[in-house]
N, C-alpha and C positions, 0 to 999 in steps of 0.2 A: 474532579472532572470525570463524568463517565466516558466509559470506552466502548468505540462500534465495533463490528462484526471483524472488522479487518484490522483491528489494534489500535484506531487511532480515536481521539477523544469524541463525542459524541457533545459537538459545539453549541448547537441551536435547535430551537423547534418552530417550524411555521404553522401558525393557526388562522383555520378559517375564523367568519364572524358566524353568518348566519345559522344556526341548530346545532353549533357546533359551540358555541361559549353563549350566543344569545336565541332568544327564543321569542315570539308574540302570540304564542296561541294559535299560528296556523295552521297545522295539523290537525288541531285539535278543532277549527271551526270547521273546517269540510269534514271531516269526519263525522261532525253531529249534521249537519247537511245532506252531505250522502246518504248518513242512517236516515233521516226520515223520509229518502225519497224510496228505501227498501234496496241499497246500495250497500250489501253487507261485506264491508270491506275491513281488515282490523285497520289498527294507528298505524301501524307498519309498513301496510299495504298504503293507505292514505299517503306516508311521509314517503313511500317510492315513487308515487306518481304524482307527486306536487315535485319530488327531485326530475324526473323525467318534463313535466313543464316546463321549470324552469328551462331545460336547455333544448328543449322545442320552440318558446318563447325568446331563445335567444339566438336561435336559427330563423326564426319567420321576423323576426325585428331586430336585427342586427344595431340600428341605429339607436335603440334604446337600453341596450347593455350598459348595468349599474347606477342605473335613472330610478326614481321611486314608481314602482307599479302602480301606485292610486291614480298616476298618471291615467291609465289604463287598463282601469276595472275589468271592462267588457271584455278587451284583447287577450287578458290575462284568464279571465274565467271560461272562454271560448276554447282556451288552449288545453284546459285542463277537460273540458266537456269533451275534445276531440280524442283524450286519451285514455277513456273512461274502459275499463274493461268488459267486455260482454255486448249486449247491445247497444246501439248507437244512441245518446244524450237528446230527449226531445224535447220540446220549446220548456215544459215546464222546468225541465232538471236546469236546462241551462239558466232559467231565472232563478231558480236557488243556488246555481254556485254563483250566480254574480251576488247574489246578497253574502252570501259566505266569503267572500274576495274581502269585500268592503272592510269590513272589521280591524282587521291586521292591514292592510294595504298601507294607509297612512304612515309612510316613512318616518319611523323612528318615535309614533307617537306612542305605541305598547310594546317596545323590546325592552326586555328587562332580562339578566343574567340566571345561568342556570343554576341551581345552588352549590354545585360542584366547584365552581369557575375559581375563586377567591383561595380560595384552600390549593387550590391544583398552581394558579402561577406563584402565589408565595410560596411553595416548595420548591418549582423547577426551579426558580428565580435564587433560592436559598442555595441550592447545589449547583449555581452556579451557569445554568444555562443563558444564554441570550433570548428572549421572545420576539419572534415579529407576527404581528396580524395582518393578513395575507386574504384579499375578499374583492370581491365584484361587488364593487359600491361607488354609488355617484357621490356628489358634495357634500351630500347631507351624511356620509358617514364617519368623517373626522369630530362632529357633532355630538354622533351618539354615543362614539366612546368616547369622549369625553363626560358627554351627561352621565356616565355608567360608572366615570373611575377607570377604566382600562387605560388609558393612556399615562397613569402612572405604574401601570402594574406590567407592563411592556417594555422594548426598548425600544422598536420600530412599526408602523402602523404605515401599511403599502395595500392602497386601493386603486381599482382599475382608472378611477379615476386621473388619479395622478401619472402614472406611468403611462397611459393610453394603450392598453393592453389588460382582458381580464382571460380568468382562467379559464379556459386549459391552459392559456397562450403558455410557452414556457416562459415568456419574457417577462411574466410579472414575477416568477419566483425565483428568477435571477436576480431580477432588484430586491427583491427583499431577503436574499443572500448578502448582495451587495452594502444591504443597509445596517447588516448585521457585522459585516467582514465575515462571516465564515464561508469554507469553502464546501462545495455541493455535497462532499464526504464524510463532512461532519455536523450535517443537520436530516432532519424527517421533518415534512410536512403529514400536517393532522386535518383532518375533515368529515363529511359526513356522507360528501358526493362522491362517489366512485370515478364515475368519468371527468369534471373536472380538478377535485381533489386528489386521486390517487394516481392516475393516468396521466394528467393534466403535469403530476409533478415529476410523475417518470421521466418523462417527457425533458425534464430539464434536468434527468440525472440524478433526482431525491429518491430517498424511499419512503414512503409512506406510513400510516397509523389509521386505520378507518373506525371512521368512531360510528357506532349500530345503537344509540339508543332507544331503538324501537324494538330491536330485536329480530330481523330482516334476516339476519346470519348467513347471509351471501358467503360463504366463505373460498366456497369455488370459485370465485368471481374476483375475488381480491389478492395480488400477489402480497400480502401486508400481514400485519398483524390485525387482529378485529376486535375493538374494545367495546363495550356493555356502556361505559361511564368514563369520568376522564380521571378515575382513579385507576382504571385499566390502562390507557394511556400515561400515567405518569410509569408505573411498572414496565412497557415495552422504552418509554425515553431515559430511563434512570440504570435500567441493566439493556441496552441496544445487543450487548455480545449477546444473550439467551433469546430474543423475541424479534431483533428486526434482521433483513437480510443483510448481507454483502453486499456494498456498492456495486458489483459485479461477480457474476458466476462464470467467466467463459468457460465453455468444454472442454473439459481435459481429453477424451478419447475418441479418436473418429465414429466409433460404433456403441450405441447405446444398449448398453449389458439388459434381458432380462432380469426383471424383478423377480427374486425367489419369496414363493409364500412363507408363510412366516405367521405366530401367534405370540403372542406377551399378556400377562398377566399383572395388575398393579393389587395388590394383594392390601389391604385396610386394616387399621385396628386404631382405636381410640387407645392414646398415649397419657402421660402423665397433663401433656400440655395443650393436647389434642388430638385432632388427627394423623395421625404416621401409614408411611406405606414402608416395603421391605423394599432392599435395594440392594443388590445383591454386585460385590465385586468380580468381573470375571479375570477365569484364570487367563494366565501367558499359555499360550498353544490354541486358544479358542479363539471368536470370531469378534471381534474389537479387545482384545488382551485387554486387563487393567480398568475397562472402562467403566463403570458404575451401571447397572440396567436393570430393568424390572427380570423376574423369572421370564423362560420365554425361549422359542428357535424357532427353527425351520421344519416344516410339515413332512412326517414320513408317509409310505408306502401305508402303513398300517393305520394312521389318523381315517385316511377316505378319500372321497373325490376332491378336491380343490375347489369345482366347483359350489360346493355345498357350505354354508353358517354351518352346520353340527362337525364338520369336518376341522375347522379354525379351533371348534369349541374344547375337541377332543384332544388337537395336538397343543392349548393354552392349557388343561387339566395335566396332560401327561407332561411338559416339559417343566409346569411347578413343582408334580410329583418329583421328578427324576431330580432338579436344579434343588430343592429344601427342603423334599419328604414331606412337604406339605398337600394333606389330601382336598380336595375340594370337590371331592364325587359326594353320592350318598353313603350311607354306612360307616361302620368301620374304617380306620387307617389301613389298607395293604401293608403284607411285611415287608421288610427289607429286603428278602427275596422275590420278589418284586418291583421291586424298584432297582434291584441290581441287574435281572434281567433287561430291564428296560435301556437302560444304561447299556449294555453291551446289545443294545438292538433285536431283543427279542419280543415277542409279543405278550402281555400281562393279562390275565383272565379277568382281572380286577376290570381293565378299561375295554377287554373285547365285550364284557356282559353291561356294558353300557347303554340306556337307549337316550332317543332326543330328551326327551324328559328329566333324564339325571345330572342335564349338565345346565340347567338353570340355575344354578350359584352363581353363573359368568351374566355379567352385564353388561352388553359391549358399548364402547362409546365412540366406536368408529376406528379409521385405518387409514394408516400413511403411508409412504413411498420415499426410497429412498431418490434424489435428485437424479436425473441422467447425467450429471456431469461426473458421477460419484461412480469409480469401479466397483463397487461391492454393493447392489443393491436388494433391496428388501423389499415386499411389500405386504407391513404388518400389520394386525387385526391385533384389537387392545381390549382388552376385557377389564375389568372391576370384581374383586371379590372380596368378602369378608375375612378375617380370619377365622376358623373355625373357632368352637369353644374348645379349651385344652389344647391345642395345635403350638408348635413349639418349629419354627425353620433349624433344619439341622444340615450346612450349606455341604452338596457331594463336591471333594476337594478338586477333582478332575474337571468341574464345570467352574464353581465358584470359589474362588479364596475365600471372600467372607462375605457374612449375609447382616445388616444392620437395620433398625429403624429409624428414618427421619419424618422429621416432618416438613411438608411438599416443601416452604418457602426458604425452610434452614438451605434441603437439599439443593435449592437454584441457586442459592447464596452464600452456599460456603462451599465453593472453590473444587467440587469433585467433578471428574474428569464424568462428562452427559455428552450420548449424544443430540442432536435436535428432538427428536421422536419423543425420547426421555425429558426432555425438558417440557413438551409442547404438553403433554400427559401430566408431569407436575404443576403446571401452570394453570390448568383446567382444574387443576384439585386443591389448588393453595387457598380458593375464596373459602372452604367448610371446615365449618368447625367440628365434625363428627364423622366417622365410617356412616353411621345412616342415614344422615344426612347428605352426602354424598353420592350413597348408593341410590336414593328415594329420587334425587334429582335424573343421576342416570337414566334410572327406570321412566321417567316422565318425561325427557327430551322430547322436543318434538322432532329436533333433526341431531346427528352425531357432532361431539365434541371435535372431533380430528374428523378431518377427511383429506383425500390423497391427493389433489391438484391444490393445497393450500397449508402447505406443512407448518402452517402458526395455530396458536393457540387459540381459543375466543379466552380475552381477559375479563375481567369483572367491571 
């Protein structure tokens, strides 16, 4: 049995239906709809505003929550016409998305399973979870999981049908708590809709799994973990301690501590068995004693403005200098006098003859925040670098006890003392099988792996 964030087993997992285990190609028909009307929108964007219909559709039609849409082509395609971004939807676009409606509308005549689904409950189900599918569906969807196989692959199938309550309500994912026996502490609800999947389940006390196959990467947006695939999703239900939250965070301290700046380093190199980062033990007298972390602190006087990226850039260079002697400027390694300087707080010629330009080894891939409920907080800027060639970590004892290589998924899995920050940065790196591979991705993000109002990771 796995274990949640607060010790106790992690019992059940509630799963939506809709794009979430099944799929009909709707997306993908307005999508090619929209594109021919010069509606240059990606899948992404398409699958946020078919989620947004929905529950516009389910605001202007209250009486036809979990009823099949074919019912109501026109009402349905109107809805989406109305939330079309940019200019307003004129006679012609709306007679193209009513053709585009048509195709998939037919309840239950084109859903078929996403290739992931089969694979993903035979394992939950092997370790021992509970399943329940948990959807706004009328009669006709006891049906299609059955024509699909799901209903041996489950152990409870709870539609708004039944209960006369669909999501948000919380009262559908009570019952299908209730269906389960477990209690609200020891399950997460999985989906694809934010407001009523992840919201919807706060709501009743769960914590969530948002599944992004499109690639949306709302992460700000999600108090959750945010999975790619539901193979992302089995890793946040299988380890709940490392990726899902605490049923509850109350505030420890009346007054919320400023976040000190702060930079970290996850430092790369291809291993015997793959990709390895350095992870460096810190000493007893320093700032988390004992705990496992990438090189890394707190911003001085002499890094720059706080304001400033080259500023982050400079005190993530110099605090890998100073924590392994590992250099990651240009040139030359600095002597050890230099590095001992620095260490006792003095300034290094090596990092004042610095400019913007020579700190491009660092890859950033975004910056997290220590919780306000937490007295000691941070808020750190994460970099990626290679290891150089020849470069050998030589840990200074007064910072580090000892400096080792893992690789990301050994280090979330074998039991070393992370904190969140540390984890969420190993977890964004355990999908590659290479430093350059890793790096190349970095460099190409369209948006940051970490960011500070969503301290989870994006899973694979």
């Amino acid at each position: 049995m796995d274990r949640g964030a607060d010790g106790r087993p992690l019992a059940g997992l509630l799963l939506d239906l809709s794009y979430t285990l099944l799929t009909n190609g709707r997306t993908e028909s307005f999508h090619e709809g929209l594109a021919a009307l010069g509606r240059r929108l990606s899948p992404g964007e398409v699958h946020e505003l078919l989620g947004r219909a929905d529950a516009e559709f389910a605001r202007r039609f209250p009486d036809r929550q979990g009823y099949p849409v074919h019912l109501w082509v026109d009402d349905y395609a109107e809805t989406v016409a109305d939330l079309l971004p940019g200019r307003p939807a004129d006679a012609r676009e709306r007679t193209v998305l009513r053709a585009a409606t048509r195709p998939w509308a037919e309840a239950g005549a084109n859903w078929r399973l996403y290739d992931d689904v089969v694979p993903f409950l035979t394992q939950l189900r092997a370790r021992g979870l509970k399943l329940a599918l948990v959807s706004n569906w009328g009669a006709t969807g006891h049906r299609v999981v059955r024509e699909l196989g799901l209903d041996e692959r489950v152990d409870a199938v709870v539609l708004s049908e039944d209960v006369r309550a669909a999501k948000p309500d919380p009262a559908i994912f009570e019952a299908a708590l209730r269906s389960l026996g477990v209690g609200v502490d020891e399950a997460a609800m999985v989906g694809d809709n934010y407001a009523q999947d992840i919201l919807g389940a706060a709501r009743a006390g769960l914590r969530g799994i948002l599944l992004d196959r499109y690639g949306l990467g709302r992460l700000a947006e999600a108090p959750c973990p945010l999975a790619r695939s539901l193979k992302g999703v089995a890793w946040a239900a299988l380890a709940p301690e490392l990726h899902l939250p605490p049923p509850g965070a109350p505030a420890r301290r009346p007054a919320v501590p400023e976040a000190v700046p702060s930079a970290s380093v996850v430092v790369l190199r291809d291993g015997p068995a793959g990709l390895e980062v350095l992870l460096g033990l810190r000493a007893e007298g320093r700032v988390m004693p004992l705990v496992a972390a990438f090189p890394g602190g707190r911003l001085s006087a002499s890094d720059g403005d706080p304001g400033q990226d080259e500023t982050y850039r400079r005190a993530a260079l110099r605090e890998t200098f100073e924590e392994t002697g590992i250099w990651l400027g240009p040139g030359e390694r600095p002597g050890d006098d230099e590095r001992s300087a620095l260490l006792r707080g003095r300034p290094a010629p090596s990092l004042a003859r610095l400019a913007a330009r020579d700190l491009a080894a660092l890859v950033p891939i975004g910056w997290l925040e220590t919780p306000p409920h937490l007295a000691a907080r941070f808020h750190t800027r994460f970099f990626l670098a290679g290891l150089p060639p020849g470069a050998r970590p030589e840990p200074h004892r007064r910072e580090l006890v000892e400096l080792a290589w893992w690789r990301p998924q050994d280090a979330l899995e074998g039991g070393l003392p992370l904190m969140k920050p540390t984890r969420a940065a190993l977890a964004a790196l355990a999908p590659f099988a290479t430093a350059q591979e890793a790096l190349a991705a970095a460099r190409a993000a369209a948006s940051p792996w970490l960011t500070p109002r969503a301290t989870f990771p994006v899973l694979p």
